[in-house]
C-alpha positions as CSV (number, residue, x, y, z in Angstrom):
1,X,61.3,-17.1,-16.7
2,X,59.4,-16.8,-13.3
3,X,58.1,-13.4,-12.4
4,X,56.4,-12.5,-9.3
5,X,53.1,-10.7,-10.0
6,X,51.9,-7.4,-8.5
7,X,49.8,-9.3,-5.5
8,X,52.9,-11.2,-4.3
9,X,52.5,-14.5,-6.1
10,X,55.2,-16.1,-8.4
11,X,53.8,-17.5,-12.2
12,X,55.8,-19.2,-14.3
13,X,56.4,-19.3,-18.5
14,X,59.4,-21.2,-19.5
15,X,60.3,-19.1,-22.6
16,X,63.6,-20.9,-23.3
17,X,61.6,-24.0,-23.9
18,X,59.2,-22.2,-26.4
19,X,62.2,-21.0,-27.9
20,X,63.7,-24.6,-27.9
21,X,60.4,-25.8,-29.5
22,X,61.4,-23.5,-32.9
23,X,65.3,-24.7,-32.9
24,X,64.0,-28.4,-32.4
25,X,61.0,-27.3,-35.5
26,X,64.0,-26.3,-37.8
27,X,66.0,-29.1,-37.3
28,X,63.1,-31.7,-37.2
29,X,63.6,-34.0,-40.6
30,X,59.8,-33.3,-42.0
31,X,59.4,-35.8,-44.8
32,X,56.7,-37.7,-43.6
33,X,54.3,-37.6,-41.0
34,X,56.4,-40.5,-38.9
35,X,59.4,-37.7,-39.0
36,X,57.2,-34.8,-37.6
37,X,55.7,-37.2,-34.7
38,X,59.6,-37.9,-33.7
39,X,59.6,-34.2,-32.8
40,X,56.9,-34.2,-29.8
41,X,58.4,-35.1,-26.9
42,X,58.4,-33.6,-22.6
43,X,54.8,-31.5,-22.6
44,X,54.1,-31.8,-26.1
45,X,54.2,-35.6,-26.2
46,X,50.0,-35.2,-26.1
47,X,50.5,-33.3,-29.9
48,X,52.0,-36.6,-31.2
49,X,48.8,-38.8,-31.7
50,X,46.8,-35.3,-32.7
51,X,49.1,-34.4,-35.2
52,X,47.2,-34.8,-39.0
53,X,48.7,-34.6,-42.7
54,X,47.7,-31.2,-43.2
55,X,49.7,-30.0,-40.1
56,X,53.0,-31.5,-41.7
57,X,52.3,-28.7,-44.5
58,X,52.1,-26.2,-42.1
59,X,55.3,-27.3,-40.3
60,X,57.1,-27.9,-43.4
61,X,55.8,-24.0,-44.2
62,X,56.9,-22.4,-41.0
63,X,60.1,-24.7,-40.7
64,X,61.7,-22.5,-43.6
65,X,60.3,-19.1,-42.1
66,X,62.2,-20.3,-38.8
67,X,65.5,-21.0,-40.8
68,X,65.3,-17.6,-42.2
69,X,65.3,-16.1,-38.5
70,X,68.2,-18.0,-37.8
71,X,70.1,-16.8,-41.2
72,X,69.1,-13.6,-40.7
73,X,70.3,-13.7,-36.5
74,X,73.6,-15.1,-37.6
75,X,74.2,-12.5,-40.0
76,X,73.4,-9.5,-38.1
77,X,70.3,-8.6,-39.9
78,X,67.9,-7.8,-36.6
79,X,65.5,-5.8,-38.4
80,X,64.8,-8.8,-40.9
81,X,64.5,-11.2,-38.3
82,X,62.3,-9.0,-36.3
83,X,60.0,-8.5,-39.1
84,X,59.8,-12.4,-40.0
85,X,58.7,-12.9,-36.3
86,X,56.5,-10.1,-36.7
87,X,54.7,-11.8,-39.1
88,X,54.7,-15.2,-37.5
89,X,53.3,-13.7,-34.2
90,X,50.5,-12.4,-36.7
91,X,49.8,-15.6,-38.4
92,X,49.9,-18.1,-34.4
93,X,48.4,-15.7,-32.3
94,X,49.4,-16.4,-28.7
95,X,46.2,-17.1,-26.1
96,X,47.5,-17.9,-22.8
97,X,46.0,-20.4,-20.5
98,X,46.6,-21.6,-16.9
99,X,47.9,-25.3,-16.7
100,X,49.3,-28.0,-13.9
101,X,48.8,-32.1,-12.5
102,X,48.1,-30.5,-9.0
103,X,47.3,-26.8,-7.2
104,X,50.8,-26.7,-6.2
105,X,52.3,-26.9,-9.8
106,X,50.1,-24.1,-11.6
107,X,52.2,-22.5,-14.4
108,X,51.0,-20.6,-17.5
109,X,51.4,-21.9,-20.9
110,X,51.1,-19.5,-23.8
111,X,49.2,-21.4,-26.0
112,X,45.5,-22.6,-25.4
113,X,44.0,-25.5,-27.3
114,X,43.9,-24.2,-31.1
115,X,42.3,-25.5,-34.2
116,X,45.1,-27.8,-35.3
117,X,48.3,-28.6,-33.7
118,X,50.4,-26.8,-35.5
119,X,48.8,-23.4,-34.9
120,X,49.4,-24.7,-31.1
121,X,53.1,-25.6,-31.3
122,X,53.8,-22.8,-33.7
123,X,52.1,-19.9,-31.6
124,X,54.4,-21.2,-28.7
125,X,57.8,-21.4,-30.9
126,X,57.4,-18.2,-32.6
127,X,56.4,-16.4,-29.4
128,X,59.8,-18.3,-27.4
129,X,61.8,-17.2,-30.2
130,X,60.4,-13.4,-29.7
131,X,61.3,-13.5,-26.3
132,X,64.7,-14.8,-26.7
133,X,65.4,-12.6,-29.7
134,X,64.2,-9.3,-27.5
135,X,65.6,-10.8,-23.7
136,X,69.3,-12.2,-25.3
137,X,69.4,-10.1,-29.2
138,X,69.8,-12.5,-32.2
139,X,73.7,-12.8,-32.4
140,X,72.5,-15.7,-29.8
141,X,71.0,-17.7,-32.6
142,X,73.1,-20.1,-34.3
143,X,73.5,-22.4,-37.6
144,X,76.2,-25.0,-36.6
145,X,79.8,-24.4,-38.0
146,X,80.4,-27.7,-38.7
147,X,79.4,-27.7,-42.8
148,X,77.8,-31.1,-42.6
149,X,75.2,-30.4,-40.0
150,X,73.6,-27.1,-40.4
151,X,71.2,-27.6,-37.6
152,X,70.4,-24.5,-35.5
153,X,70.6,-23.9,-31.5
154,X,70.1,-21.3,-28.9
155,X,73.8,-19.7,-28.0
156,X,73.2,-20.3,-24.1
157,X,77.3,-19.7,-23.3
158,X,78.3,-17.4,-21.1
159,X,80.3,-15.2,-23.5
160,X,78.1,-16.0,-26.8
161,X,81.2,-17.7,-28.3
162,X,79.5,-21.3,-29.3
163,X,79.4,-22.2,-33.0
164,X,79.0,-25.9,-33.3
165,X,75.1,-26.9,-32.1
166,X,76.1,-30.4,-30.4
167,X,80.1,-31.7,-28.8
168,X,79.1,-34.3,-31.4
169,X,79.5,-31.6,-33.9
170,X,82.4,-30.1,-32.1
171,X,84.7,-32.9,-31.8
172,X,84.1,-34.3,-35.5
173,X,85.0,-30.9,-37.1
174,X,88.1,-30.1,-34.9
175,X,89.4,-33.7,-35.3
176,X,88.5,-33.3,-39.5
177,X,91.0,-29.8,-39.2
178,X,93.4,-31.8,-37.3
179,X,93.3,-34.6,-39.8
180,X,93.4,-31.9,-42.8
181,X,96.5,-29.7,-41.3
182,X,98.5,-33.4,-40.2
183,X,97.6,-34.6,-43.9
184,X,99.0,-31.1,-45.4
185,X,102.3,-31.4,-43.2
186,X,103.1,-34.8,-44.8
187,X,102.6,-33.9,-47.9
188,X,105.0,-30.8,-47.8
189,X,102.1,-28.4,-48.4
190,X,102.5,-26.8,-45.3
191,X,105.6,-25.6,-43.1
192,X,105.9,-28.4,-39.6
């Protein structure tokens, strides 16, 4: 979300990727350490060799927490979300810090150098989330329709109308209805 400051200059924090750091969190498979290092990837591919066994606790912890944002975003329960958030912006304190490769590509990040990695990474997901919660409300937040996934994703359409989190998704559950109502017009159990 660029911004141009009061003096005239332009910054930069990509909040959409923050938030995307808390949808890729919840859907991360966390049962080992070798499944939470899969999840570091882009600017956070540094967190992957850094990452210790007391983080994947931490994750794990937080990972539920996140879920519960996205149940309670779905369902229309703002307050609840709000106040899990709340409480997550409490427990990873945001510290912001200047960053780039070069002087032309200076951007702020809003997460310094923490104790462990997954104050880090969390302080940067739950803060995203914030922003995307506050900037697009939390009927954007979804949990895949399609009953064998339940991953979650960020509702980025242009008339909040997605419910599936991949085309993957998508096309398997449409063709699974289409299979189900051809199967029931064989049978007899449903008028042609």
């Amino acid at each position: 979300m660029p911004y141009t400051h009061r003096y005239g200059y332009r910054c930069r924090v990509n909040f959409d990727a923050y938030a995307r750091t808390a949808v890729d969190l919840v859907n991360a498979g966390l049962d080992d350490l070798a499944g939470l290092r899969a999840m570091f990837s882009g600017e956070q591919e540094y967190m992957r060799d850094q990452v210790a066994e007391k983080d994947l606790v931490a994750f794990r912890r937080a990972q539920r927490r996140l879920r519960e944002v996205f149940e309670y975003g779905t369902s229309g329960r703002d307050a609840d979300a709000v106040r899990e958030l709340n409480t997550m912006l409490e427990a990873y304190p945001v510290q912001p810090r200047i960053s780039g490769h070069d002087a032309s590509d200076w951007h702020m990040h809003v997460t310094s150098r923490g104790s462990s990695v997954s104050a880090e990474y969390l302080a940067g997901a739950s803060w995203g989330l914030s922003v995307w919660l506050c900037e697009y409300g939390s009927a954007r937040f979804g949990i895949c329709a399609d009953e064998r996934c339940g991953n979650v994703y960020l509702d980025t359409s242009s008339n909040n109308c997605r419910r599936f989190c991949s085309e993957r998704c998508a096309t398997r559950s449409h063709v699974a209805a289409h299979r189900a109502r051809k199967r029931a017009v064989l049978t007899g159990l449903a008028p042609a």
